[in-house]
N, C-alpha and C positions, 0 to 999 in steps of 0.2 A: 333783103339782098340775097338770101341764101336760097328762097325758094327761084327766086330770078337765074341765077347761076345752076343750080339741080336744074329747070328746063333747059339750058344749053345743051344740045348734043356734041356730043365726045367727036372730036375728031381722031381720023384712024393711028396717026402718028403717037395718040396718046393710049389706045389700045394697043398697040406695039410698046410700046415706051414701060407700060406698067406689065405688061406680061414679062418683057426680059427682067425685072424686077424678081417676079414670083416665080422666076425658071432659077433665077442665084438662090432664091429663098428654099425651093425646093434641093437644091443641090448645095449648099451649104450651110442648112439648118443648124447643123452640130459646132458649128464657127460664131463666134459673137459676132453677128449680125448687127449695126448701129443704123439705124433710120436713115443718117447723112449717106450712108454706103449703100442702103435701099435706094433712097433718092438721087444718087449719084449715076448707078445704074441705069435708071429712067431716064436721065436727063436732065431732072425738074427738081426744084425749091423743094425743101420738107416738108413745106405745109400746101403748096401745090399736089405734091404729091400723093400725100396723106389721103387730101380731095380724092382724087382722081383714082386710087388701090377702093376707097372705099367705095364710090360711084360703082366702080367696074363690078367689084368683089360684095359689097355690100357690110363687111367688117374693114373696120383698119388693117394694120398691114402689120401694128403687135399684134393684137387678137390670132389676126390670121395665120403668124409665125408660132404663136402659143397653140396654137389647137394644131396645127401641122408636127408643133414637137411632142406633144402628147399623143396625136395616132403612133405615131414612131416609138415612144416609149412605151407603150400597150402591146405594140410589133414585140419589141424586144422580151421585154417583164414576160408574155406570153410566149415565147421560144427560152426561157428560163435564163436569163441572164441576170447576172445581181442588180441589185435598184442602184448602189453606188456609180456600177458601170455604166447604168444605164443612164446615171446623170450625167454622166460626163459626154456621153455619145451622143447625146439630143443638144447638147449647148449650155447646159447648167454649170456651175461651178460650184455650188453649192445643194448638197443633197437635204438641207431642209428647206431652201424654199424651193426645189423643185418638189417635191414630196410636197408641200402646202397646196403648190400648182397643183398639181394633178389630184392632190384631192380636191380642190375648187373644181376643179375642170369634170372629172372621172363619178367623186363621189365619194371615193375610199383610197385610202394612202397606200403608195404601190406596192408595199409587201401584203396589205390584204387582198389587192389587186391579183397578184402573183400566187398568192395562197388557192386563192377559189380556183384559180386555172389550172392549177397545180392539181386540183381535187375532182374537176370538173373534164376532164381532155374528151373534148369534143372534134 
């Protein structure tokens, strides 16, 4: 059934639909963002949805908000701003699992993060 549904082509109203989606995401990444208020945006069901961000974008639509909020916290951490601040700026509430994030994501926890650039100004 899944491979049936992937052949369907997107119609245009659903490429429209999930863009205004990822235009809120892009502009209120620092906001707790909830999936229903993604999907709300677009028009369409959560798991309609879901579909249709991935289709378009090729990751889901967390993924996609998690790596959009860690460019952003790397922006920051790299213009020297504290890691607390910068939790709170990107959408975190909490500064250990953003810090766990972004070392998943990055590699090293953002005050090693902050350190190298710090040593490094290129």
């Amino acid at each position: 059934m899944e491979r049936l549904y992937d052949a369907l082509p997107l119609r245009p109203e659903h490429y429209a639909q999930v863009r205004r989606s990822r235009a809120l995401m892009l502009q209120e990444y620092g906001s707790q963002l909830q999936l229903t208020d993604l999907a709300k945006s677009a028009f369409m069901s959560k798991f309609h949805y879901v579909r249709m961000f991935q289709r378009i974008y090729g990751v889901t639509p967390r993924t996609y908000l998690r790596d959009l909020r860690m460019r952003k916290a790397k922006a920051l951490l790299t213009k020297g701003m504290p890691v607390t601040d910068v939790c709170f700026e990107v959408g975190y509430q909490s500064v250990t699992t953003f810090s766990s994030i972004f070392k998943k994501c990055i590699g090293q926890t953002p005050t090693s993060f902050r350190q190298i650039i710090k040593s490094n100004p290129e």
